[in-house]
N, C-alpha and C positions, 0 to 999 in steps of 0.2 A: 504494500500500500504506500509504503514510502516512498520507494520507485517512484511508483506512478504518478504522484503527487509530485516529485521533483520536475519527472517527464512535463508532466501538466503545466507549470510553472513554465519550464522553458520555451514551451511550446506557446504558452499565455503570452510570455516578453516578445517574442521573435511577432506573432501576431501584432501588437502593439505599437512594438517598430516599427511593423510594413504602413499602418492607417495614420503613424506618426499624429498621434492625438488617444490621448489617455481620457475616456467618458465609460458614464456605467451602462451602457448598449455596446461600447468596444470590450469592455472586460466581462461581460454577460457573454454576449457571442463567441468571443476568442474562448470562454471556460470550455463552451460548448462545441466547438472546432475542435480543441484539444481534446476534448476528453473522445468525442465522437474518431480522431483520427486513431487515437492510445487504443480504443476498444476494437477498431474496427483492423487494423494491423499493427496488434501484438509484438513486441519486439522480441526478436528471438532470444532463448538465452544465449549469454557471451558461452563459447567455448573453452573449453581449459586456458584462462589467462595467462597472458604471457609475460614475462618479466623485461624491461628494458634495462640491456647492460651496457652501458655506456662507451667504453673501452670497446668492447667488440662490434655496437654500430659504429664507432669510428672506424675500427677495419672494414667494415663494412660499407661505409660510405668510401672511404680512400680505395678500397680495390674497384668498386664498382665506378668513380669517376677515374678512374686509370680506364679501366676498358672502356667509359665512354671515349675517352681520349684516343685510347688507340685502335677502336671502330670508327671513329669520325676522322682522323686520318687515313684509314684505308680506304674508305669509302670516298672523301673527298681526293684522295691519287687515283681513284680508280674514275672519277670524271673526268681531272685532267689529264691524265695520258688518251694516246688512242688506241693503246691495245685491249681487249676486252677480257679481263679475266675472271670473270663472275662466274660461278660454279654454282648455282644454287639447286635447294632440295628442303624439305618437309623432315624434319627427325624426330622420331618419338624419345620423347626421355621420360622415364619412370622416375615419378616423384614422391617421396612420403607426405603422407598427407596428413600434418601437424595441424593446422585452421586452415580456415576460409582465407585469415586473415594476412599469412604465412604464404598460402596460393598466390594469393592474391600479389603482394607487397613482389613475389618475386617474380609472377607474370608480365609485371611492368616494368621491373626492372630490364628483364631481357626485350621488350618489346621498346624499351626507351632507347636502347644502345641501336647505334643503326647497323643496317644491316642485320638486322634480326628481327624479328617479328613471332611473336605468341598468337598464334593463327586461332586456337583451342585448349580452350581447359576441358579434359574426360575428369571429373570427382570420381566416378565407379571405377576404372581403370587406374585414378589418381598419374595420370601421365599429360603432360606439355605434348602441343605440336608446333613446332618452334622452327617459322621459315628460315632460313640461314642465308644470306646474298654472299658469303666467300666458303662453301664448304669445302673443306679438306681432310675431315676423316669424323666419319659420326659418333664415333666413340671419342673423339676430340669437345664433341658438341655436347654431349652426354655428362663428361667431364666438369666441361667448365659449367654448366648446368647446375651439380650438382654440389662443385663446389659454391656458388652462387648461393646454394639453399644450404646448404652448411652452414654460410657464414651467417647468412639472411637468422638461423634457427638459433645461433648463439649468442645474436643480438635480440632476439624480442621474442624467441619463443622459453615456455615454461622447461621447468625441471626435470621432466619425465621425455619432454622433447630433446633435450640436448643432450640427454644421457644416451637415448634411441641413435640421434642424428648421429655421434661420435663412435658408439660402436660399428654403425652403416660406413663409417666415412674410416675408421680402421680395418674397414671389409673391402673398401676399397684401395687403400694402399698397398695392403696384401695380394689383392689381385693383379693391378699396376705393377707389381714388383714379380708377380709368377709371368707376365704376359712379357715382360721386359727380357728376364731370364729364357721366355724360351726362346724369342726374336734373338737373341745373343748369349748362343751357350759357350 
């Protein structure tokens, strides 16, 4: 009830704002906006909350403006030359599915970097379809992908998240390190 009441509230000011004049036919009405919009879509519950660590979105934010950087120069050499080296392709990358909120945050981030695009989110499959404008090896794409949501899960996902994310992500160095070894026995 207190939820709702705050909800209500908030929703009462932003009302108030918009007719910019505070009368009691605006604050009658806006009660009844609010309360009719609160009942009528439910908010969902939050999903297991997530912690924001401060340290690790700064890794988080510095890796991901480094690959901005170094997607917007390849993409900007690749209009100024006139040789054509675009390779593109659709890559599924399987993702844990930590929140909505976690999908989400790292949906955009790859669809922000250019040269990349988040075509689709599958929830039931929990997998990215993620266009790529320079591919060069899908398990490359997969990679940087995942580390992507590594980072993404160390910065603002919960407890149970980061413990999951880091043992997936020591399943993956292990693997990286058998696939290396057999490419180079």
């Amino acid at each position: 009830m207190r939820l709702f009441a705050g909800r209500a509230a908030w929703l009462l000011a932003v009302w108030l704002f918009l007719w910019e004049e505070v009368s009691f036919g605006n604050v009658l009405t806006g009660l009844a906006v609010a309360t009719a919009v609160l009942l009528l879509f439910p908010p969902r519950r939050a999903e297991r909350r997530g912690r924001f660590r401060p340290v690790a979105a700064l890794k988080f934010l510095v890796y991901f403006h480094y690959k901005l950087v170094q997607a917007s120069g390849i993409v900007a050499w690749e209009i100024v030359t006139p040789r054509n080296r675009i390779n593109e392709g659709v890559v599924a990358v399987r993702i844990r599915h930590f929140s909505d909120a976690l999908t989400t945050l790292l949906a955009n981030a790859i669809s922000l970097t250019p040269g990349t695009l988040t075509i689709e989110v599958d929830r039931d499959a929990t997998t990215l379809y993620v266009h790529v404008l320079h591919l060069k090896g899908v398990e490359d794409v997969r990679r940087e992908v995942q580390k992507l949501e590594l980072m993404a899960v160390r910065a603002f996902g919960n407890e149970q998240a980061v413990r999951q994310a880091l043992e997936d992500s020591a399943e993956l160095v292990r693997e990286d390190a058998r696939r290396a070894q057999e490419d180079h026995p």
